[in-house]
C-alpha positions as CSV (number, residue, x, y, z in Angstrom):
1,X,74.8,94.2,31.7
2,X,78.5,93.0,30.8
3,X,80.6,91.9,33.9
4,X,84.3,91.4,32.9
5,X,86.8,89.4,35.2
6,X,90.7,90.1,35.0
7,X,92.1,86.5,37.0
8,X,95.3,88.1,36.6
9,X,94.1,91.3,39.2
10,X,91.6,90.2,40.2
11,X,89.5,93.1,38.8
12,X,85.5,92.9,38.4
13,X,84.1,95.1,35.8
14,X,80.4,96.3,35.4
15,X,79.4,97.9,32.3
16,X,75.9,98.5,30.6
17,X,73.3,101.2,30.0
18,X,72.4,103.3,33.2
19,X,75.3,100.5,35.2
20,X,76.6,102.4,37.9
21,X,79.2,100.4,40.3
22,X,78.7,101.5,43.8
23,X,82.0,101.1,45.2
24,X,81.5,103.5,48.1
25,X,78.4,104.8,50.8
26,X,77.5,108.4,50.3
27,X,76.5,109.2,53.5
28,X,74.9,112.5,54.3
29,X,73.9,112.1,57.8
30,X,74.4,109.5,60.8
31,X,71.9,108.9,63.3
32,X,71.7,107.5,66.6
33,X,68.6,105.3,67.0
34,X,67.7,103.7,70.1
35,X,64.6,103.1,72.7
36,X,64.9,107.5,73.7
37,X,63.7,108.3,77.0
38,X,64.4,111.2,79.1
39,X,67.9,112.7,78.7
40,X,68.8,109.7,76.6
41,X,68.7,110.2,72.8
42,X,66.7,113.8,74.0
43,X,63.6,111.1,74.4
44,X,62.8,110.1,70.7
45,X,62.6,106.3,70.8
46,X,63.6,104.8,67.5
47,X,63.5,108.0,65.3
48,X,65.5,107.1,62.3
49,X,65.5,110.6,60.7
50,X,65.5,112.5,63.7
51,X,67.3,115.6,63.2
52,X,68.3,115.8,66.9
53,X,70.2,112.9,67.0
54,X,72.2,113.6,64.2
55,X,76.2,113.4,64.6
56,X,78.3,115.9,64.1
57,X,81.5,115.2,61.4
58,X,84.3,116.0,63.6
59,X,87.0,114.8,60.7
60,X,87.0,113.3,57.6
61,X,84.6,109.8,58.0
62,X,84.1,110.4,62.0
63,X,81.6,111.4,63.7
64,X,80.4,112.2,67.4
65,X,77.7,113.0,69.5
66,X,77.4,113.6,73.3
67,X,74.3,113.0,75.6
68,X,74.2,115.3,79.0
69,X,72.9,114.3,82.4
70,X,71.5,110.7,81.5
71,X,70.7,108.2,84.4
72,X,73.1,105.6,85.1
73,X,71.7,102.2,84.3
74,X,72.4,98.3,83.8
75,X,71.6,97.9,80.4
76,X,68.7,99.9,79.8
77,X,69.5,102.3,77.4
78,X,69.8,100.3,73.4
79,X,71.2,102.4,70.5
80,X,72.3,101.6,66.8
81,X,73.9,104.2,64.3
82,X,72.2,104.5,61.0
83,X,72.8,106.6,57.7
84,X,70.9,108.9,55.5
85,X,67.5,109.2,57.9
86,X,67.4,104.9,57.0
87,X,67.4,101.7,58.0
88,X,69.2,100.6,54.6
89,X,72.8,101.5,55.6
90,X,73.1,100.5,59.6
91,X,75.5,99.1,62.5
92,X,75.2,97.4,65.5
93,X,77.1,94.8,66.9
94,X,77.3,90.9,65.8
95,X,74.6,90.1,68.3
96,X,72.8,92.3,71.1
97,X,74.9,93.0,73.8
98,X,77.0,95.1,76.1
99,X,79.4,98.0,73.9
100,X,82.8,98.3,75.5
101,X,83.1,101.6,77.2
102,X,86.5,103.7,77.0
103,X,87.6,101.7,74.3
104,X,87.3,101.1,70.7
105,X,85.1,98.3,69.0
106,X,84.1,97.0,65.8
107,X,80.6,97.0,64.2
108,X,78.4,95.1,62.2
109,X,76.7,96.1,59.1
110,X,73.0,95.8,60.0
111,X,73.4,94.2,63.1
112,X,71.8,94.0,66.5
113,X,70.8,96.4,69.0
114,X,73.7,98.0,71.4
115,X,73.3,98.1,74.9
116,X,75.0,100.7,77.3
117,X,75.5,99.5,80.9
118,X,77.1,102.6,82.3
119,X,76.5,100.5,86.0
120,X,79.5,97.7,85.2
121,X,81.5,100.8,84.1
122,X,81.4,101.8,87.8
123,X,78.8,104.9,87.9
124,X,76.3,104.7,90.7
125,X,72.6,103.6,89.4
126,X,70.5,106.9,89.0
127,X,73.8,108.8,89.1
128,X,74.3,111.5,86.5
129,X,77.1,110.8,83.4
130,X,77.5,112.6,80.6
131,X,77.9,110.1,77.2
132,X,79.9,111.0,74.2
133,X,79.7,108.2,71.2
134,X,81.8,108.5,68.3
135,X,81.4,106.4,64.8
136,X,84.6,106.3,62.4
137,X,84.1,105.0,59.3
138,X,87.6,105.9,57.8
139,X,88.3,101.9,57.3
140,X,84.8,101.2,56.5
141,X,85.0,99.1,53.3
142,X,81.4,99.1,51.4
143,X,81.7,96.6,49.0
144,X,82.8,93.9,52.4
145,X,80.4,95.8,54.8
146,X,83.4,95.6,57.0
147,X,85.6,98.3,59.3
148,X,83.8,100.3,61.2
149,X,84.5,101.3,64.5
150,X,82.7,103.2,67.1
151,X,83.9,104.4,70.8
152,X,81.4,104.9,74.0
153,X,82.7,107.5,76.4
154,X,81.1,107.8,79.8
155,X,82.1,110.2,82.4
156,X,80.2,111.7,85.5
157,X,77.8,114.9,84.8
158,X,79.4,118.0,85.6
159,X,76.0,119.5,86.4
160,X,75.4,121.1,89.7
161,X,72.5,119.3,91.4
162,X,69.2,121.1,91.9
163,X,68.8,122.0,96.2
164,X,65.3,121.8,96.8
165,X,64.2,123.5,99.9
166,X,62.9,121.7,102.5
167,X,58.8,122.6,103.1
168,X,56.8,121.7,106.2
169,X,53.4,121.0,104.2
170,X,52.2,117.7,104.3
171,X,52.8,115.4,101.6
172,X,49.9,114.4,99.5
173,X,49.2,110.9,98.2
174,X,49.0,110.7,94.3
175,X,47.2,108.0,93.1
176,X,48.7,105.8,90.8
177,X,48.6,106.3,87.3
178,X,47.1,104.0,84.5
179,X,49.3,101.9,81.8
180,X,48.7,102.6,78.5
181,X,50.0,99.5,76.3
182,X,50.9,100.0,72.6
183,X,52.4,98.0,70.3
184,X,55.6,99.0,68.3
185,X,57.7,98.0,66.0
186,X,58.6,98.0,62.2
187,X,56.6,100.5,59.8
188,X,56.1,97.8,57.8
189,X,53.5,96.4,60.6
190,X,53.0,99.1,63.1
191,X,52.2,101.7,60.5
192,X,54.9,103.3,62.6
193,X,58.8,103.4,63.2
194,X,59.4,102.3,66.5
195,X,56.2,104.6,67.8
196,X,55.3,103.7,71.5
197,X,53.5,106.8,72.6
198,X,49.9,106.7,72.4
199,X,49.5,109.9,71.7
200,X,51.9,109.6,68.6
201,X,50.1,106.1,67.4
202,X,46.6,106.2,68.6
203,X,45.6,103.6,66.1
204,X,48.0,100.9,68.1
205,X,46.6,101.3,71.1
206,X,46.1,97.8,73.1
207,X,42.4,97.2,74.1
208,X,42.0,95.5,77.5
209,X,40.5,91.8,77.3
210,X,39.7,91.2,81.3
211,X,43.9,91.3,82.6
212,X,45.0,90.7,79.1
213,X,45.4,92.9,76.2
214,X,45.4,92.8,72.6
215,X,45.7,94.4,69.9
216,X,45.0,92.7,65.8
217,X,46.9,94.4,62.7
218,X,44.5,93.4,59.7
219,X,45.3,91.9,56.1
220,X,49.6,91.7,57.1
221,X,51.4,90.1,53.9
222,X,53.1,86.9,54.5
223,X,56.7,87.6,55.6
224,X,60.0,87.6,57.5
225,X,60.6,90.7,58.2
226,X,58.0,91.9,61.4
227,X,59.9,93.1,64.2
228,X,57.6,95.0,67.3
229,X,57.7,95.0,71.2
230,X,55.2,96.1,73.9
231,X,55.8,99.4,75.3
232,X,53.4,100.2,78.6
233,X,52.7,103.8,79.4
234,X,52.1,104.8,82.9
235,X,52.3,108.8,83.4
236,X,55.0,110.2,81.7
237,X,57.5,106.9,82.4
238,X,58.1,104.6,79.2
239,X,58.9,100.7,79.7
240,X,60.2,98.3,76.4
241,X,59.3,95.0,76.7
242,X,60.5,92.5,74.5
243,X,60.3,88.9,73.7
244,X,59.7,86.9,77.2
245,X,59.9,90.3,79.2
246,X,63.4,90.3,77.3
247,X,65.4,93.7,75.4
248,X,65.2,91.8,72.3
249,X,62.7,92.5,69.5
250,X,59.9,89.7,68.5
């Protein structure tokens, strides 16, 4: 591998057999990734390569996709755009917080978790809204990692809301239904991307010890790069608990 340097331009060469400068991202699909429940990311939690949450290429380098009918929340829903059905090629924001809503931000390359508080916007918790989030990555400059730019739109559902009729018969008491804990996290751990269901990752199933549970992943290598939360399972409800009771990943 030869690397020639031009001071007067500035220019870096790369030459050699098979030495292919990669100067630009191909990207061939965008995702949007996020802890999926309900309405919300059409209820796949973390599915890097899921087809349904594909965005559409509305223009040259932007692209857009729009959720129906989710429940208005204060931070509960956490989202990240990621290319090619992978985790290599990803944004997020410098560190995990709040997205601006109605207004244009910048994005990190890799970077944390997004949160979308639609409540701060001014929509009623448990209210319907309708969420359209586009990516443009027009300025997006690989070889800096720098330039994209994403937009969160939120605006009430324009869904007519279901009349149920009222009824007479008495109510009857369900009993409550049991909690399921599984642990998720990185495939790389987990066995699993992001896989809290245990119907979907029987093998990480948490076994009750007295009020505790646990759950042991044999012979891990030594490394730096194990990321999992906690996700309890009551019914058909789904709750992603993080480090200290926190949204953020151990």
């Amino acid at each position: 591998v030869t690397v020639t340097f031009d001071p007067a331009t500035n220019k870096i060469t790369v030459t050699g057999d098979g030495v292919k400068m990669v100067t630009d991202l191909e990207v061939n699909s965008i995702t949007v990734v996020g802890n999926g429940e309900d309405n919300w990311l059409n209820g796949v939690a973390w599915g890097v390569d899921a087809e349904v949450n594909h965005m559409t290429q509305v223009s040259d380098k932007v692209y857009q996709i729009k959720y129906e009918n989710i429940e208005s929340a204060d931070d509960a829903y956490q989202f990240k755009f990621a290319a090619n059905d992978d985790w290599a090629a990803s944004w997020g924001l410098p560190e995990q917080s709040a997205t601006p809503i109605g207004e244009e931000f910048d994005l990190a390359f890799n970077g944390q978790n997004m949160l979308l508080n639609t409540v701060s916007a001014g929509f009623e918790e448990d209210s319907l809204v309708d969420v359209t989030i586009t990516l443009d990555l027009t300025k997006f400059d690989y070889p800096s990692r720098s330039g994209a730019k994403a937009t969160v739109k939120v605006e009430p559902s324009t869904e007519e809301p279901t009349t149920t009729e009222p009824t007479t018969e008495e109510p009857t008491t369900t009993p409550a239904a049991d909690t399921t804990y599984v642990v998720a996290g990185t495939e790389n751990l987990t066995g699993y991307e992001w896989v809290g269901t245990p119907d979907a990752a029987p093998e990480n199933v948490m076994t009750a010890d007295g009020s505790v549970f646990t759950k042991t992943f044999s012979a891990v290598p030594a490394g730096e790069s194990y990321q999992l939360k906690v996700v309890a399972n009551t019914g058909d409800e789904q709750k992603w608990i993080g480090l200290d009771g926190t949204d953020n990943n151990v």
